[in-house]
N, C-alpha and C positions, 0 to 999 in steps of 0.2 A: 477436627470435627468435635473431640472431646471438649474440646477447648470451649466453643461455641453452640454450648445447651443451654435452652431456651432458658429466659431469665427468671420467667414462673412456673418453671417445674417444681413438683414437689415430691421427696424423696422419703420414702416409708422402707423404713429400717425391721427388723423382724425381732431383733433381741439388745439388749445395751452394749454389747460389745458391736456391733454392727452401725449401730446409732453412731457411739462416740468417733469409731473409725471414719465413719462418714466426715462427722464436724470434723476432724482432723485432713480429712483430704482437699487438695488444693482445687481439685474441681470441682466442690460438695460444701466446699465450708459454706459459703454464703448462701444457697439454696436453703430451702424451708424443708428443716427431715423432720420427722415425726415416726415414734416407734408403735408398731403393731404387729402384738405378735402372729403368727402362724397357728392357726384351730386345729379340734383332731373332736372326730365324732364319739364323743364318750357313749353314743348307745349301742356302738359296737366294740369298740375297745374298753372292755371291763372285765374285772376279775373270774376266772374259773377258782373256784376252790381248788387250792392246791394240791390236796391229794387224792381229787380226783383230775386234775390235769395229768400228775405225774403217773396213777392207775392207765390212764389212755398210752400215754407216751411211752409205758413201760420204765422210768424211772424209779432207780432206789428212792423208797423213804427215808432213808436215813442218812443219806449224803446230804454234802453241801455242793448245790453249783453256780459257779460264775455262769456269766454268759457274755460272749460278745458277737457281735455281726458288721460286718461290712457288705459292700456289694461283690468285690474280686481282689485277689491278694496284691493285684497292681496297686494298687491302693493302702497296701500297707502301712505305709510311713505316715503318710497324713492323717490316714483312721487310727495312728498309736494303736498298734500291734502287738509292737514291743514293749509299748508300756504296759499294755494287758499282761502280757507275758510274765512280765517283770514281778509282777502285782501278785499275780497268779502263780508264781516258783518263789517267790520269796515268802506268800504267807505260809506253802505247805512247808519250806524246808525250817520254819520257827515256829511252826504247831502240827506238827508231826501225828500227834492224834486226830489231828479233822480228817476227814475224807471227802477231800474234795474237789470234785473236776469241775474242769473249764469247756464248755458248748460251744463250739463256736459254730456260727451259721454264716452261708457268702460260699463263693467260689472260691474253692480255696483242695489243695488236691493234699490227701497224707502224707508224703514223700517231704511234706514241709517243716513236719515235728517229730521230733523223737520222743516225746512223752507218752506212755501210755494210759495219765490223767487226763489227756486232752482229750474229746472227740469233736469231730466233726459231722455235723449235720446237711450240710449242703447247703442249695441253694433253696431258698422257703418261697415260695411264690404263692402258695395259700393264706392269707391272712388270718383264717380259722386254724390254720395250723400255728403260725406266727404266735396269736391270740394264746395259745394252749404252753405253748414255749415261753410266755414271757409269764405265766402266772405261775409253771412250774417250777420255774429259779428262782433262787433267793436273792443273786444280785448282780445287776449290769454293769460290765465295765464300758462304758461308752468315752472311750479313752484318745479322743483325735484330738490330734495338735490344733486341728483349723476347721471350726464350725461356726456358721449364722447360725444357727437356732439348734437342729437337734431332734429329728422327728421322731429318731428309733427310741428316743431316750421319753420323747415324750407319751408316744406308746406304752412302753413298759412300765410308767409311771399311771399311765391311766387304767394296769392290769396289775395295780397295786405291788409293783417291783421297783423297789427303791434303785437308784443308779449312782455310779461312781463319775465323775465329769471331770476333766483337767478345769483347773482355774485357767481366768481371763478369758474364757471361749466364749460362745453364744449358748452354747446349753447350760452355762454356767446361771440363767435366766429360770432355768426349772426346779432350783433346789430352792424352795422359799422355805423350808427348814430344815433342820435334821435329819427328821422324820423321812426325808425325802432322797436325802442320799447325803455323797462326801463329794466336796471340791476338791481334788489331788493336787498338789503343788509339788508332785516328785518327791515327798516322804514318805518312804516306805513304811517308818517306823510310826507314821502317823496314820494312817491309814489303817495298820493292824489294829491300832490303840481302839482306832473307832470300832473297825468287825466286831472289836470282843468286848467293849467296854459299852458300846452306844449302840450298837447294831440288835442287839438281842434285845434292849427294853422300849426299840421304838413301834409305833401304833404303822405298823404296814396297811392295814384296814382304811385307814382315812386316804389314800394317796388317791385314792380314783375319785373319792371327792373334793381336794382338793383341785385337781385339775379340772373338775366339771365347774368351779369356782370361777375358774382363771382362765381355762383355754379351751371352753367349749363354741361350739359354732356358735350357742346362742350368744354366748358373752365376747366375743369374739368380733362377731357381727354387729352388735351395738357398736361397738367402739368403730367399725368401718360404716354404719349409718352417720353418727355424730361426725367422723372426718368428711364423708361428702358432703354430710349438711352445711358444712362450712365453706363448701368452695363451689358452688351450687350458682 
């Protein structure tokens, strides 16, 4: 059946790592793909000043914290858990004067960590609460082996939270600079370099305008007016 889709289908890819994979597939190559990303309502997802999100949520001022989220711990491996982890014990055990935890949100039960920088937050099903969590941290680890696109990452970005992304994925599409986050290529020692070197003089302020630039519904939408206009 795979074998046998229709000759003028046309295949809309979500981010460049998804695109190219397509061209590469033996069932996909020859079809017409075209990439378009994935929208996010920036009049809802945008920044709370952050210490009055962390006044609401009862968070120290003076910490630093990670964050990461999945849906359920089933999920572990592919959301890079462990690479968070990893991330996350290795900057405190080489900068011993930070203070800083790791959030993480998702189904996920205590009994799983031994750390007492970790906590857990649960399962977030309010978005307004979501919303208040991502303006409160200083920075996402959205650390999965295998993503098209990247919602939570584009979220957090749109609540001026810079994000951390493995290279080669699909969310690897939302750092159009620095300013915006780090691409991980599994160096540890690179990735510090950045928190302490690059992290502290970049413009957090601009992130929810760049997105409103790039991935808002309105801008979003043109480009899927223009693609129907074509095959209309």
């Amino acid at each position: 059946k795979k074998k046998n889709l229709p000759e003028k289908m046309n295949i809309i890819a979500t981010s460049d790592w998804q695109y190219y994979n397509a061209k590469k597939s033996y069932l996909l190559k020859d079809k017409k793909i075209h990439k378009l990303p994935l929208p996010i309502n920036t009049n809802f997802w945008k920044p709370i000043e952050k210490s009055e999100a962390r006044k609401i949520l009862g968070w120290d001022l003076n910490k630093i914290y990670f964050l990461f989220g999945f849906s359920n711990y089933d999920k572990k491996y592919i959301k890079g858990l462990d690479i968070a982890l990893n991330i996350f014990k290795n900057f405190r055990n080489q900068n011993p004067e930070k203070n800083v935890i790791l959030n993480i949100f998702g189904k996920v039960k205590k009994n799983n960590f031994d750390n007492n920088n970790i906590h857990l937050l649960g399962e977030i099903n309010d978005p307004n609460k979501l919303k208040l969590i991502y303006s409160a941290s200083d920075l996402l680890l959205n650390t999965s082996r295998l993503e098209s696109f990247g919602q939570i990452a584009l979220e957090s970005l749109s609540c001026n939270l810079p994000v951390v992304v493995i290279s080669n994925t699909g969310t690897s599409d939302l750092i159009l600079n620095q300013n915006m986050g780090f691409k991980f290529n599994q160096n540890i020692n690179e990735f510090n370099k950045w928190f302490l070197k690059i992290y502290p003089n970049i413009n957090k302020n601009n992130l929810h305008g760049e997105i409103e630039k790039n991935f808002s519904y309105q801008i979003i939408g043109k480009s899927y007016e223009k693609f129907f206009e074509n095959y209309k």
